[in-house]
C-alpha positions in Angstrom: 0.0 0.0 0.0 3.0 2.3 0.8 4.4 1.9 -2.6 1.3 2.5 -4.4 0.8 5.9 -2.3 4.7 6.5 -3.1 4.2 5.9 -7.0 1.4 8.2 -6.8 3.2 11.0 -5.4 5.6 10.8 -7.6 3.7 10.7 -10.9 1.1 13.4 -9.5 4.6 15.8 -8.7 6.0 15.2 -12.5 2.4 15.9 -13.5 2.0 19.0 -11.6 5.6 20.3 -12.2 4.9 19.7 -16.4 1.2 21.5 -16.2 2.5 24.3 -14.0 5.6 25.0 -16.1 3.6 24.9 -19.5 0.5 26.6 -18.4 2.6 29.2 -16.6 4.9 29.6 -19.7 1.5 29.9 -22.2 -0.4 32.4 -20.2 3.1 34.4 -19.5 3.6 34.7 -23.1 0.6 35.4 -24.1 0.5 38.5 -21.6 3.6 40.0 -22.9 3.0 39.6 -26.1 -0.7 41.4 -25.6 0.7 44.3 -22.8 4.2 44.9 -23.5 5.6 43.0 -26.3 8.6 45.2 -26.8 9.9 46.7 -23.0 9.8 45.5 -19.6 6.6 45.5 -17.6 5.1 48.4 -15.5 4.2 47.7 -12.1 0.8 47.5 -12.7 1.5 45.0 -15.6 3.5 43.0 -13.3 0.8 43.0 -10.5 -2.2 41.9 -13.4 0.5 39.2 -14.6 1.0 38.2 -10.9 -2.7 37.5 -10.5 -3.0 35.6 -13.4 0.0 33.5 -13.0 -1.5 32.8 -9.7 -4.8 31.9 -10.6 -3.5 29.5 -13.4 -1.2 28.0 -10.4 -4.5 27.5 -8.4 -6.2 25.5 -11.0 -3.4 22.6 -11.0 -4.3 21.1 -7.9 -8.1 20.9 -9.1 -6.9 19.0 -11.6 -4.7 16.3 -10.2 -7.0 15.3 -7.0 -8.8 13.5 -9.4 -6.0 11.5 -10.4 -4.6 10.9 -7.3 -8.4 9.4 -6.1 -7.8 7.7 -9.4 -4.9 6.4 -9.1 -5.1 5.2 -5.4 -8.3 3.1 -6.7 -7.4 1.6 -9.9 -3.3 0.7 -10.9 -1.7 3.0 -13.9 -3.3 1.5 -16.9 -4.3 2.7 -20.2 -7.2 4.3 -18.6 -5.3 6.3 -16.1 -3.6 8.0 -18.8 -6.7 8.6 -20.5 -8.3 10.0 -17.5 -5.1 12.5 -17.1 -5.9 13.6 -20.5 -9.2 14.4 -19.9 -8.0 16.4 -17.1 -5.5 18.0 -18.5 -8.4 18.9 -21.1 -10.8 20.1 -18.6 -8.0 22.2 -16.7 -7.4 24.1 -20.3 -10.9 24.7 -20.7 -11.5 25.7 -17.2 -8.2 28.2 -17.8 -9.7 30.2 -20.8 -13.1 30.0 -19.0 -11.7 31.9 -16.5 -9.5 34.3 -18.5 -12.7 35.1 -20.4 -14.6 35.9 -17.3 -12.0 37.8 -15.6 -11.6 40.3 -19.0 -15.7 40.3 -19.1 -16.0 41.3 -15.5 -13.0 44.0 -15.5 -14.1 45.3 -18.6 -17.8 45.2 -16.5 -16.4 47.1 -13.5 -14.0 49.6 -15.4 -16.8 50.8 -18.4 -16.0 53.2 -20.4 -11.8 52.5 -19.9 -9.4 50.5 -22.0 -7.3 48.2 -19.5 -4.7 47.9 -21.5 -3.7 51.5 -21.9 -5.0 51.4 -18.3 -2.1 48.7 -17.5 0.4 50.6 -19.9 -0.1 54.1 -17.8 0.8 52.4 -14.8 -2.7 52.3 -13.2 -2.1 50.1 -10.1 -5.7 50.1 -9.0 -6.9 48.3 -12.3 -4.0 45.9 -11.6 -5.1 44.9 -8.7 -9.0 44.5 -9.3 -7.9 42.0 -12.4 -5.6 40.1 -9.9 -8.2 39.6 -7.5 -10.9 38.7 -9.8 -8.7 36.4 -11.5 -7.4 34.6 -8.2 -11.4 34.9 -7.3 -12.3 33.4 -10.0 -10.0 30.6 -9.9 -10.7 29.7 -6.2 -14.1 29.5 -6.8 -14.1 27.4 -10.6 -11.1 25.2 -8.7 -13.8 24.0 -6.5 -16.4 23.4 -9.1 -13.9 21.5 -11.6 -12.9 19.4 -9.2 -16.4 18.0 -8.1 -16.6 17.9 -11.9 -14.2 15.4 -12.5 -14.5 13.3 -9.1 -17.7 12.2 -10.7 -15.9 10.5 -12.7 -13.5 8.4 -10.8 -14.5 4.8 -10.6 -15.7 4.0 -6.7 -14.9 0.6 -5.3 -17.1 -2.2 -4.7 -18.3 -2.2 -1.3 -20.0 -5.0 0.2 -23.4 -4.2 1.9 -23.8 -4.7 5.7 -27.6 -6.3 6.0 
C-alpha cells in the first residue's frame, strides 16, 4: 500500500511540475505579447500578470486530486492516462473560461476605460482589481472542476452490511 501511495506522489509531482511549467509559460507569453511585447513591464502589468499566474497556479491542484483518487483506486493502466488527458483537457478549458470571465467582468467594472492602456499608464488600482478577480475566479471554478471530474473516478465495490 505504501508503494502504491509513493508511485502516486511521484507521478502526481512530475504531472503538476509539467502543467505548472507549460500553463505558466502559455499564459506568461501570451501577456507579454498582448501588454508589452517590446519593453519590460510596468508595475501594474507586473501585479495583473501576478494575479494571473497565480490563478492558473490554483487550478493545478483541481486537476490532479482526481488522479490521485484515481490512481489510489485503480493501478496505472491505459485508462489512467486517458483519465489525465481528460483532465488536462478540462483544466485548459477551465483556464480560458476563466481568462474570459475575468476580462468580461474587468471590462464590466472599469466601463467606459481600456485596461490595456490602463495597464500601460501604470494604473495600479486596475491591476489589482484583475488580480483579485482572476485569483477569485479561480478559487471559486477550482472547487467546481474538481467536483466535476471526481464524478468521474471509478468508486470501489463495497459490500453491503444487511
Amino acid at each position: 500500500m505504501k508503494t502504491n501511495f509513493l508511485m502516486t506522489g511521484t507521478i502526481l509531482a512530475m504531472l503538476g511540475i509539467l502543467l505548472s511549467y507549460v500553463s505558466i509559460t502559455l499564459c506568461a507569453a501570451s501577456f507579454r505579447r498582448k501588454h508589452y511585447p517590446g519593453a519590460a513591464p510596468n508595475t501594474a502589468q507586473g501585479i495583473a500578470l501576478s494575479g494571473k499566474l497565480l490563478a492558473v497556479l490554483l487550478l493545478v491542484p483541481g486537476t490532479l486530486f482526481p488522479v490521485k483518487d484515481f490512481l489510489l483506486i485503480s493501478p496505472a493502466t491505459s485508462a489512467f492516462w486517458i483519465f489525465s488527458l481528460i483532465c488536462c483537457c478540462i483544466f485548459a478549458l477551465t483556464a480560458v473560461v476563466a481568462a474570459s470571465l475575468e476580462h468580461w467582468l474587468s471590462a464590466q467594472l472599469f466601463k467606459g476605460q481600456s485596461l490595456s492602456a490602463e495597464l500601460q499608464e501604470n494604473n495600479t488600482a486596475v491591476a489589482v482589481t484583475r488580480a483579485a478577480v482572476s485569483i477569485g475566479l479561480a478559487i471559486s471554478l477550482v472547487l467546481c472542476m474538481g467536483l466535476f471530474m471526481q464524478a468521474f473516478v471509478p468508486v470501489p465495490a463495497i459490500p453491503n452490511i444487511q
